[in-house]
VEXDREN-2710 file (C-alpha; in Angstrom, 1 decimal):
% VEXDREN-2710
k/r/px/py/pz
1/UNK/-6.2/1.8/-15.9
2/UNK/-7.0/3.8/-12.9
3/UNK/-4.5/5.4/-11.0
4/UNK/-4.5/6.4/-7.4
5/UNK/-1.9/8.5/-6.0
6/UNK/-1.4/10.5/-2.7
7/UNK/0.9/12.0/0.0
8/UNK/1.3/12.3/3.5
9/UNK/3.3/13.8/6.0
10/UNK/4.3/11.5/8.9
11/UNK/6.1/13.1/11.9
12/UNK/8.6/10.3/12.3
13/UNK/12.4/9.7/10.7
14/UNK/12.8/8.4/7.1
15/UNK/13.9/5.1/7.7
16/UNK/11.7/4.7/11.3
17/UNK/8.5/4.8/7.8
18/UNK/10.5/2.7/5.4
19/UNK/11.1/-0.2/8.4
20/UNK/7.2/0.0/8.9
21/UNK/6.3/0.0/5.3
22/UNK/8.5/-3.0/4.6
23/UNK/7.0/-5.0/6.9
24/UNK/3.8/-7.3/5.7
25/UNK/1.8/-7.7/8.6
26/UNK/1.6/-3.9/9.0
27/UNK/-0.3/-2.9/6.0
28/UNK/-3.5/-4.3/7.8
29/UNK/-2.9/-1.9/10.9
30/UNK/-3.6/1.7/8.5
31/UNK/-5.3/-0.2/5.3
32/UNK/-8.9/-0.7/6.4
33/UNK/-9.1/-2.5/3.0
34/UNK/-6.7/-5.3/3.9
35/UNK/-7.9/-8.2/6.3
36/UNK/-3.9/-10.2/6.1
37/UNK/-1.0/-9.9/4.8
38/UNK/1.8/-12.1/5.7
39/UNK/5.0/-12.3/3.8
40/UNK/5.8/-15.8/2.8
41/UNK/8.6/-17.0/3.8
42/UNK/11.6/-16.6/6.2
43/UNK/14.7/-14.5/4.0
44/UNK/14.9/-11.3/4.9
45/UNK/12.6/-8.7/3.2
46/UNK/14.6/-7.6/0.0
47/UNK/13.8/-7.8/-3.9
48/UNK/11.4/-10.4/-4.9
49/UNK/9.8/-10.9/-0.9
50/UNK/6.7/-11.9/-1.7
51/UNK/3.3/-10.4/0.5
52/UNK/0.4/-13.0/0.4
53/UNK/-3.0/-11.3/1.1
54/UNK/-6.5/-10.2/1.6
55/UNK/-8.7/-7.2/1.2
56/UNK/-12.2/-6.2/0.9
57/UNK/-12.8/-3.3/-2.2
58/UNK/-16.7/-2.4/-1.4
59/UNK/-17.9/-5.5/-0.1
60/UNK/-15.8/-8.1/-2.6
61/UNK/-13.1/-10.4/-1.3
62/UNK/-10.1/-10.5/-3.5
63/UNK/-6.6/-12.5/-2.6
64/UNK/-3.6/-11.3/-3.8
65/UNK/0.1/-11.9/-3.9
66/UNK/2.5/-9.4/-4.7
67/UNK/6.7/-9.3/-5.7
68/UNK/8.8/-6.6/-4.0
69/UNK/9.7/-5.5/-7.3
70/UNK/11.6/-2.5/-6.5
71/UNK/13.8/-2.3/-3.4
72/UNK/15.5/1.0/-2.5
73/UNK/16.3/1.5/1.1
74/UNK/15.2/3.9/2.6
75/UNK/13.4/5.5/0.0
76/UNK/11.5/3.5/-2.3
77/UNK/9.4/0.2/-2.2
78/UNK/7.2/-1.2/-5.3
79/UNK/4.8/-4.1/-4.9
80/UNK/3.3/-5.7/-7.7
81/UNK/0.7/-8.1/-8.0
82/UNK/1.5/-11.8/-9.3
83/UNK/-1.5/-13.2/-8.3
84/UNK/-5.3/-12.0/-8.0
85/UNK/-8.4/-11.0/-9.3
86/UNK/-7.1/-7.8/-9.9
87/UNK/-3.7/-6.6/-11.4
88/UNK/-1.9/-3.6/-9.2
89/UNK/1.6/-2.1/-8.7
90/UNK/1.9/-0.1/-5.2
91/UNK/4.7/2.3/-5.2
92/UNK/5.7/4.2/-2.2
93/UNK/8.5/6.8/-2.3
94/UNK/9.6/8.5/1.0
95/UNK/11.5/11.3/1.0
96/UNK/13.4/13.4/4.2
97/UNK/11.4/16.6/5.1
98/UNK/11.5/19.2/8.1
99/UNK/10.2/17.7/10.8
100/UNK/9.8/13.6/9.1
101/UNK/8.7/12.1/6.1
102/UNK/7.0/12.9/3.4
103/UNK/5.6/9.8/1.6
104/UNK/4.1/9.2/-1.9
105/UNK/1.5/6.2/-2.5
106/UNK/0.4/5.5/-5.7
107/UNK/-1.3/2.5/-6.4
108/UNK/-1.7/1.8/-10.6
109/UNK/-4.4/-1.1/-11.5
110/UNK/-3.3/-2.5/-14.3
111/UNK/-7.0/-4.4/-15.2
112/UNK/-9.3/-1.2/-14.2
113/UNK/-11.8/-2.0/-11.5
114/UNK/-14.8/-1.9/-13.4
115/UNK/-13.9/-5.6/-14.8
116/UNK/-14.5/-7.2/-10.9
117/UNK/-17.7/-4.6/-10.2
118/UNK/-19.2/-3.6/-13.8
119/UNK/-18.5/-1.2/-15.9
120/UNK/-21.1/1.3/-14.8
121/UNK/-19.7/1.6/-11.4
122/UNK/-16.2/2.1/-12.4
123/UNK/-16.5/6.1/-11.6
124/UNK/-17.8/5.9/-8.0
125/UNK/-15.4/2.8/-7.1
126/UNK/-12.7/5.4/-8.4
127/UNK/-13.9/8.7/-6.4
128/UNK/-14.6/5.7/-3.2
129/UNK/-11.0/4.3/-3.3
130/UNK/-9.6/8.1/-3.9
131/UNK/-11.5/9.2/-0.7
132/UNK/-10.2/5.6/1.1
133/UNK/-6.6/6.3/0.1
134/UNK/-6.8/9.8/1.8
135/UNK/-8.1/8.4/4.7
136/UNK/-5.6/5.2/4.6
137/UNK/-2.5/8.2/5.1
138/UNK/-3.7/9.5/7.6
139/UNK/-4.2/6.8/9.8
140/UNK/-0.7/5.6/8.7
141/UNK/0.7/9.2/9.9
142/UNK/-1.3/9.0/13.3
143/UNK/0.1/5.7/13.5
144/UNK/3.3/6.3/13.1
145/UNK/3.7/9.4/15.8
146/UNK/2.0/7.2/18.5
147/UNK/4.7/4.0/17.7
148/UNK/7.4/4.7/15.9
149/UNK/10.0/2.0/15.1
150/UNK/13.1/2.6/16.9
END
């Protein structure tokens, strides 16, 4: 069950992040990994909002839907996957800091990623993804300075 988890500073207000994170069709803006995400349906976002999705993981298309499973506004958000190659929760926790936001992402895959690429690559996929994630924050933080939600 790898685990991938990582923070960022973003130079914006707490709940300016959590409106940005709650919405679907922004995860493809600052995750190079994900080519949709829509949520489906019209209610407002809130427990059980579902996400339905796309994302290439080194080369390999996998669709996914994920449950708003946790719903804590402003300050913590938990996906998890109901559908999909792959089984994953994605927890973000944002808390106030001097000057922003500093936001936890943790993504936990329940079936290990070695089952979708082989066994063997299971190491590098992990040290690829950890490098990705890093990368992922950062564009989300550079994002976020240059248009925040008001």
């Amino acid at each position: 069950m790898p685990v991938f988890e990582d923070s960022v500073f973003i130079a914006c207000p707490l709940q300016d992040v959590f409106d940005f994170m709650v919405e679907s069709e922004n995860l493809a803006m600052w995750d190079s990994s994900v080519v949709k995400a829509e949520k489906v349906g019209t209610a407002p976002v809130g427990l059980g909002t579902r996400t339905r999705g796309a994302s290439t993981i080194m080369g390999k298309h996998l669709d996914w839907v994920t449950e708003l499973t946790e719903f804590e506004p402003p300050t913590r958000i938990t996906y998890t996957s109901i559908e999909g190659q792959i089984s994953f929760v994605v927890t973000n926790v944002l808390q106030p800091v001097q000057g922003g936001t500093r936001l936890t992402y943790r993504v936990d895959t329940g079936s290990g990623l070695g089952g979708i690429f082989g066994r063997l690559a299971e190491p590098f996929i992990e040290k690829a993804q950890t490098r990705t994630l890093r990368t992922h924050l950062e564009t989300l933080a550079g994002l976020l300075i240059g248009h925040p939600q008001r």
